[in-house]
PDB file of N, CA, C and O in Angstrom:
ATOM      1  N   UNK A   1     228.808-123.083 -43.866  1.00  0.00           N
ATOM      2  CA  UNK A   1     227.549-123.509 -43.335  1.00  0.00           C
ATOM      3  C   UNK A   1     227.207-122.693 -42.087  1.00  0.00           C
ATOM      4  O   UNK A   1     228.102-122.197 -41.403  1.00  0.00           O
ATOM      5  N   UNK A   2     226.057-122.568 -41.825  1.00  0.00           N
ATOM      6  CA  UNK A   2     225.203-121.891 -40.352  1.00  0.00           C
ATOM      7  C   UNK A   2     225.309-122.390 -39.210  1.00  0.00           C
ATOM      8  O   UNK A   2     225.354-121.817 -38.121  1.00  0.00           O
ATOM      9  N   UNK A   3     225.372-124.006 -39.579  1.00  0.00           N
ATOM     10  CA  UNK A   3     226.343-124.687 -38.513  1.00  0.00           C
ATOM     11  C   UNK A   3     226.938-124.775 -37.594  1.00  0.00           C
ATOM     12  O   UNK A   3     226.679-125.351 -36.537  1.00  0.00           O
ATOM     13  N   UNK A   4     227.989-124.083 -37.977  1.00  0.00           N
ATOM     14  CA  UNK A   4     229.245-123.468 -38.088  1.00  0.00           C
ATOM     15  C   UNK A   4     229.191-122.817 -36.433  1.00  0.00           C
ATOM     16  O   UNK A   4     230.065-123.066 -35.603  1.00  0.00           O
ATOM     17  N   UNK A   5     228.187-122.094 -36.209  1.00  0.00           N
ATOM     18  CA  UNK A   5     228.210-121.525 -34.582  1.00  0.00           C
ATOM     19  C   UNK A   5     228.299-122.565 -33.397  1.00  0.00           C
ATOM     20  O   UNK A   5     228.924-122.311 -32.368  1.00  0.00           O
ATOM     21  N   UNK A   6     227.785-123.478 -33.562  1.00  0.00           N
ATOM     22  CA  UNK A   6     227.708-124.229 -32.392  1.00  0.00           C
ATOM     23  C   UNK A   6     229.528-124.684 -31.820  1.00  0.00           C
ATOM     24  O   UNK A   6     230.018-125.210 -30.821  1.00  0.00           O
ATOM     25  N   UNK A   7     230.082-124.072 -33.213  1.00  0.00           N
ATOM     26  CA  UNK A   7     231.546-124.325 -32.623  1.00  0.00           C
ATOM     27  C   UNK A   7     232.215-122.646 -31.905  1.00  0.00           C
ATOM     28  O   UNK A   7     233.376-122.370 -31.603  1.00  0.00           O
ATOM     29  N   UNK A   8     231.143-121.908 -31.829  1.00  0.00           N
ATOM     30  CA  UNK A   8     231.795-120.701 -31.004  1.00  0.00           C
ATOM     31  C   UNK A   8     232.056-121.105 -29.312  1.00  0.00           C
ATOM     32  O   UNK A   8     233.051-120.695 -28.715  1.00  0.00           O
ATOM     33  N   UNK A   9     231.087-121.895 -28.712  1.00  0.00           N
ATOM     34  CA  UNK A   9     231.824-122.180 -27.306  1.00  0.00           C
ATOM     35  C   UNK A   9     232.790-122.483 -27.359  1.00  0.00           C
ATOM     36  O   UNK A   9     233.530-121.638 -26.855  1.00  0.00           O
ATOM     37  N   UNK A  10     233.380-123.458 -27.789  1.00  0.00           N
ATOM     38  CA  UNK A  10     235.440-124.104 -28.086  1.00  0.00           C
ATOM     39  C   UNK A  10     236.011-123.154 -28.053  1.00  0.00           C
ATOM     40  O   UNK A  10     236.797-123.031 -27.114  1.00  0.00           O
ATOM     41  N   UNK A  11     235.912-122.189 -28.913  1.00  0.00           N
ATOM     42  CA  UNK A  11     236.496-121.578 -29.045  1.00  0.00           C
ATOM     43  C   UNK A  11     236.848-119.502 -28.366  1.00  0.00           C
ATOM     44  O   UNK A  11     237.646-118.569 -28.464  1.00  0.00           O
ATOM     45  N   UNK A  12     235.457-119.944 -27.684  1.00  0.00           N
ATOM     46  CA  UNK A  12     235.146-118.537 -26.948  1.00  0.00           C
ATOM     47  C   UNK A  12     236.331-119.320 -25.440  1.00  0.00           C
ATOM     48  O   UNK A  12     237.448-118.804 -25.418  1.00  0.00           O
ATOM     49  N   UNK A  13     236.164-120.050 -24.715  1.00  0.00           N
ATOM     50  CA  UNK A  13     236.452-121.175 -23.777  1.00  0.00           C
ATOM     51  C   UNK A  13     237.757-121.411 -24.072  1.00  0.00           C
ATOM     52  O   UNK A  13     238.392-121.382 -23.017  1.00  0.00           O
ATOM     53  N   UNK A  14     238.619-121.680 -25.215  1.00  0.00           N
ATOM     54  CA  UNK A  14     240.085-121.405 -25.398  1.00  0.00           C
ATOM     55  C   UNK A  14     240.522-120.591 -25.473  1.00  0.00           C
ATOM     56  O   UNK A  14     241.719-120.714 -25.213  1.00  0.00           O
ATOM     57  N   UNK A  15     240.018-118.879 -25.912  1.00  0.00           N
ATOM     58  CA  UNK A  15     239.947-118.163 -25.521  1.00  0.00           C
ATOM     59  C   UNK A  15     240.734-117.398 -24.483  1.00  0.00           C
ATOM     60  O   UNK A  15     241.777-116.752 -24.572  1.00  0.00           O
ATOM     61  N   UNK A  16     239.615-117.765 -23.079  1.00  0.00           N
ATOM     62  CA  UNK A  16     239.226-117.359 -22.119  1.00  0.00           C
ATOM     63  C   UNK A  16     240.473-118.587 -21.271  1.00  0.00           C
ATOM     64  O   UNK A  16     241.247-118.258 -20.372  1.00  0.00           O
ATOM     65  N   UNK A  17     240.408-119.332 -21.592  1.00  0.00           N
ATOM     66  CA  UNK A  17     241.745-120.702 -20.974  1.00  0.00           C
ATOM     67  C   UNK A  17     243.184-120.018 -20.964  1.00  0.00           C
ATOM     68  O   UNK A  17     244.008-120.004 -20.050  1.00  0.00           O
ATOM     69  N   UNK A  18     243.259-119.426 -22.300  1.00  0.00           N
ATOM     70  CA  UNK A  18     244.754-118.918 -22.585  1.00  0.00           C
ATOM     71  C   UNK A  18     244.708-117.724 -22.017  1.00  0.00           C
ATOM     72  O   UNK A  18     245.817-117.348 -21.637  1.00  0.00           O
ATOM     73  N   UNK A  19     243.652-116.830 -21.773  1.00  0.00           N
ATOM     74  CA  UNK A  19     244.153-115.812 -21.016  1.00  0.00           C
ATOM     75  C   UNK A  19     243.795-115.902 -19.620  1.00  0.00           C
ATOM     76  O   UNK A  19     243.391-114.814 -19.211  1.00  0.00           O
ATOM     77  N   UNK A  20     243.800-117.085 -18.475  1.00  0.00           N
ATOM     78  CA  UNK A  20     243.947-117.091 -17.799  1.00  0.00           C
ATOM     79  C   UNK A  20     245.022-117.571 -17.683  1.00  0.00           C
ATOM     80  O   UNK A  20     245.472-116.974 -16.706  1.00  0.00           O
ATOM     81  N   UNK A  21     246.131-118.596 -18.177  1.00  0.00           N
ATOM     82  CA  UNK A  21     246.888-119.045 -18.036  1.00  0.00           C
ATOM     83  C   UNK A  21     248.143-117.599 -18.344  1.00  0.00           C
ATOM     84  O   UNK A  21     249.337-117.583 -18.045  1.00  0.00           O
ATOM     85  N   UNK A  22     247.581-116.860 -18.811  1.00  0.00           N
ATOM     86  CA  UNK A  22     248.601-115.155 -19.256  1.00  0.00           C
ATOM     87  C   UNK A  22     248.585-114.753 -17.777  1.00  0.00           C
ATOM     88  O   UNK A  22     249.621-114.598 -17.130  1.00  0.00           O
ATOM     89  N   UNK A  23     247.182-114.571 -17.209  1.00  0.00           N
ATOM     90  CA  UNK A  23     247.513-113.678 -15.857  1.00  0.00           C
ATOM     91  C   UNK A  23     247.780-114.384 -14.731  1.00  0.00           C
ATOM     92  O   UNK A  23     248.181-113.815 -13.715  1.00  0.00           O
ATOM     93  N   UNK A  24     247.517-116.169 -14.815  1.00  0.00           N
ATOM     94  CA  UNK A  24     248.444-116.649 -13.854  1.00  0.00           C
ATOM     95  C   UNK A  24     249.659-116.448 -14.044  1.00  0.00           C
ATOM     96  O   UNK A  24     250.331-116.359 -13.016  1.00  0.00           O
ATOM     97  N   UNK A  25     250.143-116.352 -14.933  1.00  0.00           N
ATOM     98  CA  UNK A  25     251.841-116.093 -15.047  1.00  0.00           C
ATOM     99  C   UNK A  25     252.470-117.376 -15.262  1.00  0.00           C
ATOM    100  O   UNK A  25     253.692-117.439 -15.125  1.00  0.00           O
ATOM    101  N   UNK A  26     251.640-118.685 -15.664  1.00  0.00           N
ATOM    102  CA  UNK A  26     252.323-119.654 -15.898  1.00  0.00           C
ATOM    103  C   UNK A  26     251.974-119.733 -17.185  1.00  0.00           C
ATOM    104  O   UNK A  26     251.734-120.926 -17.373  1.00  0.00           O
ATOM    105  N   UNK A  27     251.757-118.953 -18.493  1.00  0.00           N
ATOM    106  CA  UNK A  27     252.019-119.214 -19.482  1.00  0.00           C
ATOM    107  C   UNK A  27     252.402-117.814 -20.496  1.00  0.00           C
ATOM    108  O   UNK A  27     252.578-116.831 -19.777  1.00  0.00           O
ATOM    109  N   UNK A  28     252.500-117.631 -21.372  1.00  0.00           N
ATOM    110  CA  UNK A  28     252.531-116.678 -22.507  1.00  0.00           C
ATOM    111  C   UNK A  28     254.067-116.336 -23.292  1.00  0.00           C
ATOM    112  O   UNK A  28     254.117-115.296 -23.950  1.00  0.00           O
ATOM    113  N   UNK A  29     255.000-116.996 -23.234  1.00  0.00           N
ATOM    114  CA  UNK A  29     256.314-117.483 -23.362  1.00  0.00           C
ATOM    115  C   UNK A  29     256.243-118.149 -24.909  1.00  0.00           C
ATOM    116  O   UNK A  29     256.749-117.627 -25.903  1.00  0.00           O
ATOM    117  N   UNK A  30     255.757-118.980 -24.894  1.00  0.00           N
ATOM    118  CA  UNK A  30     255.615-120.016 -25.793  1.00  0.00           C
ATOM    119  C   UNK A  30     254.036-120.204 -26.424  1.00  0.00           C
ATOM    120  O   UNK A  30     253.660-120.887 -25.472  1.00  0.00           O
ATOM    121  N   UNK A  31     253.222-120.152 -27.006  1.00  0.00           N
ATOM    122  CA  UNK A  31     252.136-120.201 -27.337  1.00  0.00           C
ATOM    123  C   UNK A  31     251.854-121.409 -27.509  1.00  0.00           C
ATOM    124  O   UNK A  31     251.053-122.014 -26.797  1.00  0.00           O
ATOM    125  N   UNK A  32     252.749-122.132 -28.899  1.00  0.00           N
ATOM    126  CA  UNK A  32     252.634-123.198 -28.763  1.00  0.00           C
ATOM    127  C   UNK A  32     252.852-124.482 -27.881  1.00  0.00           C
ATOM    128  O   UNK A  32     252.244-125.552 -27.921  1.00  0.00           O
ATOM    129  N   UNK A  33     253.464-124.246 -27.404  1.00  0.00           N
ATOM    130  CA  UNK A  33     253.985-125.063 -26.145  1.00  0.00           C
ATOM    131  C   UNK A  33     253.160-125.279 -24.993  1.00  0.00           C
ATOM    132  O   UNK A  33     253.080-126.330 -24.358  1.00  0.00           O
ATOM    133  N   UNK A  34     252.499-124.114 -24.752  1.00  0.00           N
ATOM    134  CA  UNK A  34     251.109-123.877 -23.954  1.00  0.00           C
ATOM    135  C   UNK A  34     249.683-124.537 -24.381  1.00  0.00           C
ATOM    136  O   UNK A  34     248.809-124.981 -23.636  1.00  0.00           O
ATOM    137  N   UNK A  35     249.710-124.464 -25.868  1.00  0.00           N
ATOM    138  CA  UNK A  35     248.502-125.406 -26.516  1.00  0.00           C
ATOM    139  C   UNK A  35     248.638-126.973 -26.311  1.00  0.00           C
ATOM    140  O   UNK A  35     247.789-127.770 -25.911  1.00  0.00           O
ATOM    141  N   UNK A  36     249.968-127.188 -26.704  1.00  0.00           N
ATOM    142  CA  UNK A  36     250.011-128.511 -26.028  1.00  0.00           C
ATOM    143  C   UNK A  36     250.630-128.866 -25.055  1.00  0.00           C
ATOM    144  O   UNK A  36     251.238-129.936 -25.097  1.00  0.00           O
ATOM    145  N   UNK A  37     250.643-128.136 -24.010  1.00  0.00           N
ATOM    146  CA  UNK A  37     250.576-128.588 -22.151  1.00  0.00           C
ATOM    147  C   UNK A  37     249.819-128.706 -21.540  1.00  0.00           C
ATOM    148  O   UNK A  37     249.720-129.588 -20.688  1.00  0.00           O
ATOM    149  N   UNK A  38     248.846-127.638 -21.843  1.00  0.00           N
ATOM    150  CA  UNK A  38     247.338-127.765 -21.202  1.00  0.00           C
ATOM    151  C   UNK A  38     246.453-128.525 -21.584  1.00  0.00           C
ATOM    152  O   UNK A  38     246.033-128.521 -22.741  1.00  0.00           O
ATOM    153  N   UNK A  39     245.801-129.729 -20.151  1.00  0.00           N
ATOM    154  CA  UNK A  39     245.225-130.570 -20.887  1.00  0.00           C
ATOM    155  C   UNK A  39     243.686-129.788 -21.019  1.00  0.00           C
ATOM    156  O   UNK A  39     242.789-130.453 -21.537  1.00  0.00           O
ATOM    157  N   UNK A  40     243.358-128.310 -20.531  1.00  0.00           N
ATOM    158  CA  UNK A  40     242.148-127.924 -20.943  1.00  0.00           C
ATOM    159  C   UNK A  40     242.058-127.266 -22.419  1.00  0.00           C
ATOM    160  O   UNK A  40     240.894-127.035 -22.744  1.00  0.00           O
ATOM    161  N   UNK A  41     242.754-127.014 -23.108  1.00  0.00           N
ATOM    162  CA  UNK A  41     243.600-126.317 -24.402  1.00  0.00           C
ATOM    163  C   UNK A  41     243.367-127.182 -25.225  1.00  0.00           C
ATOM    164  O   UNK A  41     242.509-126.991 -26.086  1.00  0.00           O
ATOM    165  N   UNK A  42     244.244-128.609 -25.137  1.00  0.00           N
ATOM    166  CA  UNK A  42     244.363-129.986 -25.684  1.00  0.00           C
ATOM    167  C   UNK A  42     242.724-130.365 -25.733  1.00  0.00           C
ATOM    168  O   UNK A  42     242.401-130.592 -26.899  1.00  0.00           O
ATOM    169  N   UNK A  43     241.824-130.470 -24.981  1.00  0.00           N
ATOM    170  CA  UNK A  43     240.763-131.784 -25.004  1.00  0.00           C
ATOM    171  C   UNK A  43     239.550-130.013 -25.512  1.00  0.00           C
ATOM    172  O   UNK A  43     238.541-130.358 -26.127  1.00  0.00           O
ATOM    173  N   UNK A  44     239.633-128.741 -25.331  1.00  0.00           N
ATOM    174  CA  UNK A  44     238.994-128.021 -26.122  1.00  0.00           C
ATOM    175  C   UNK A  44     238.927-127.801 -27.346  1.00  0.00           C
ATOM    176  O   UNK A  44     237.954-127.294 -27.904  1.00  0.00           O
ATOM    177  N   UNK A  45     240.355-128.298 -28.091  1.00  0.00           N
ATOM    178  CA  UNK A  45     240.910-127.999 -29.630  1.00  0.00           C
ATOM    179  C   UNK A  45     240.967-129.325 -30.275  1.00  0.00           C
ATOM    180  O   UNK A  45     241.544-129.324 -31.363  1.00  0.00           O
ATOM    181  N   UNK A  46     240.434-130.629 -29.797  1.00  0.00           N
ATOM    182  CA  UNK A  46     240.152-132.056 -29.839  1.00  0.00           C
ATOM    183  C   UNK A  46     238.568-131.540 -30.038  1.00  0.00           C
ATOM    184  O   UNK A  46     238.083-131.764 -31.147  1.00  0.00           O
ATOM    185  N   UNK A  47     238.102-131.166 -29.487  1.00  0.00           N
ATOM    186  CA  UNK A  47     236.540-131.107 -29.662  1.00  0.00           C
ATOM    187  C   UNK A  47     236.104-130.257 -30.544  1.00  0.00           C
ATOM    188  O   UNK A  47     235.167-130.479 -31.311  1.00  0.00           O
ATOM    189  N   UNK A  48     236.784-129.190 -30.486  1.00  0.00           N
ATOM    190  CA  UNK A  48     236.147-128.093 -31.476  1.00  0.00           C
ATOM    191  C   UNK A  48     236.601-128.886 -32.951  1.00  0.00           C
ATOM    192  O   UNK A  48     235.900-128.555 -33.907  1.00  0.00           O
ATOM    193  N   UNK A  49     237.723-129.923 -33.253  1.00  0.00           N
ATOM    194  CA  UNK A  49     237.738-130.449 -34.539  1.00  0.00           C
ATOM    195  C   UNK A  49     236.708-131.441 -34.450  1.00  0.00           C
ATOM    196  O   UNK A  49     235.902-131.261 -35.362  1.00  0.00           O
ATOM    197  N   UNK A  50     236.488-132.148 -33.921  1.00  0.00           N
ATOM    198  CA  UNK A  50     235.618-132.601 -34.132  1.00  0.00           C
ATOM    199  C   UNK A  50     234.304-132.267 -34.420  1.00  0.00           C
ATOM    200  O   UNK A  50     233.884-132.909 -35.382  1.00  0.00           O
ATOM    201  N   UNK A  51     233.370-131.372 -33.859  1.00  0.00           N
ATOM    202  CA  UNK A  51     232.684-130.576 -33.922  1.00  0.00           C
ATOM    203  C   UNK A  51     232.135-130.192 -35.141  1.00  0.00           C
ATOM    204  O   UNK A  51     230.989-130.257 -35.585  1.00  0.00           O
ATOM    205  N   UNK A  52     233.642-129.598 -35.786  1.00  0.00           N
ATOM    206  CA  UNK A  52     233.702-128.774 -37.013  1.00  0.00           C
ATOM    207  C   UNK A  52     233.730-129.908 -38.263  1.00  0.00           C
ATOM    208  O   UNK A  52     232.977-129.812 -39.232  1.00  0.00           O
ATOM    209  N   UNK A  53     234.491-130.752 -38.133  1.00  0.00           N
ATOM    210  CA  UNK A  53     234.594-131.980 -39.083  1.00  0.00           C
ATOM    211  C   UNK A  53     233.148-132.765 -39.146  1.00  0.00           C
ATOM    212  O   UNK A  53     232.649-133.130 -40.211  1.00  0.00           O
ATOM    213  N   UNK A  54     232.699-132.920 -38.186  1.00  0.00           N
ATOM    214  CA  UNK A  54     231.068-133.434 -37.913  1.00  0.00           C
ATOM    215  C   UNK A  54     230.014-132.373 -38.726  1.00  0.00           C
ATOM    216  O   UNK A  54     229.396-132.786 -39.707  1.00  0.00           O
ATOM    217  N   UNK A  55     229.892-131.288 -38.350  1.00  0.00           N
ATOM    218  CA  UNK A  55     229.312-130.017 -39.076  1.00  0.00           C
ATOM    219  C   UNK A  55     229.598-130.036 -40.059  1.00  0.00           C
ATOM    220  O   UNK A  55     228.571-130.158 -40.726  1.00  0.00           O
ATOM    221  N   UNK A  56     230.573-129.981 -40.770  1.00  0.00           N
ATOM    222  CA  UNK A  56     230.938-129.985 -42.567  1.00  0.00           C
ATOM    223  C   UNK A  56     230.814-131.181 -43.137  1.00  0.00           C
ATOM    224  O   UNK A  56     230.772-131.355 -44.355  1.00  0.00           O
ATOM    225  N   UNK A  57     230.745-132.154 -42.196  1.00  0.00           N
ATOM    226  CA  UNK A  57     230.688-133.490 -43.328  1.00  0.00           C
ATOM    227  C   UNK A  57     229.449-134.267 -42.792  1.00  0.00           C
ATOM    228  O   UNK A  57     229.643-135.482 -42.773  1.00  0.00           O
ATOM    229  N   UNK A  58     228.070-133.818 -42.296  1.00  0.00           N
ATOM    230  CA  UNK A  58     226.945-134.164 -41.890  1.00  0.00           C
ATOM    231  C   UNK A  58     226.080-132.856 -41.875  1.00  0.00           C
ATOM    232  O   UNK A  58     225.490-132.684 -40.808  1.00  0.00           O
ATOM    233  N   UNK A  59     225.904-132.005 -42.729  1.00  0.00           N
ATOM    234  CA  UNK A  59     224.937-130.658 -42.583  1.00  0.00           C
ATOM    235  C   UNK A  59     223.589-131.686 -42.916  1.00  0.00           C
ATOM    236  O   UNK A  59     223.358-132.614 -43.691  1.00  0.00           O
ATOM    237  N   UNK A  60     222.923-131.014 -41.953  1.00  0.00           N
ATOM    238  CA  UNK A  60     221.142-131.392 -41.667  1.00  0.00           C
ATOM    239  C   UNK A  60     220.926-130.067 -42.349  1.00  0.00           C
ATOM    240  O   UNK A  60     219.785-129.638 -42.517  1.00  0.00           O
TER     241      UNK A  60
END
């Protein structure tokens, strides 16, 4: 679906989250471990499913 874009902020924004957390130097070790420590990571990748689940199962 065309939809489908309004989920590029989430994901431009997680992005941009994980590579700040690279050049603070408090993450890039663990990837996963980093997705779920960060509660900005966590409540961006909570929304973007939602988002996306809303978009595919309600197209206007």
């Amino acid at each position: 679906t065309t939809n489908l874009i309004y989920t590029v902020p989430f994901v431009v924004y997680g992005i941009f989250r994980y590579l700040f957390l690279l050049h603070r130097g408090t993450g890039g070790n663990d990837t996963a471990r980093d997705m779920l420590r960060d509660p900005h990571l966590l409540i961006t990748g909570l929304l973007w499913l939602m988002v996306t689940i809303g978009v595919i199962a309600w197209p206007v």
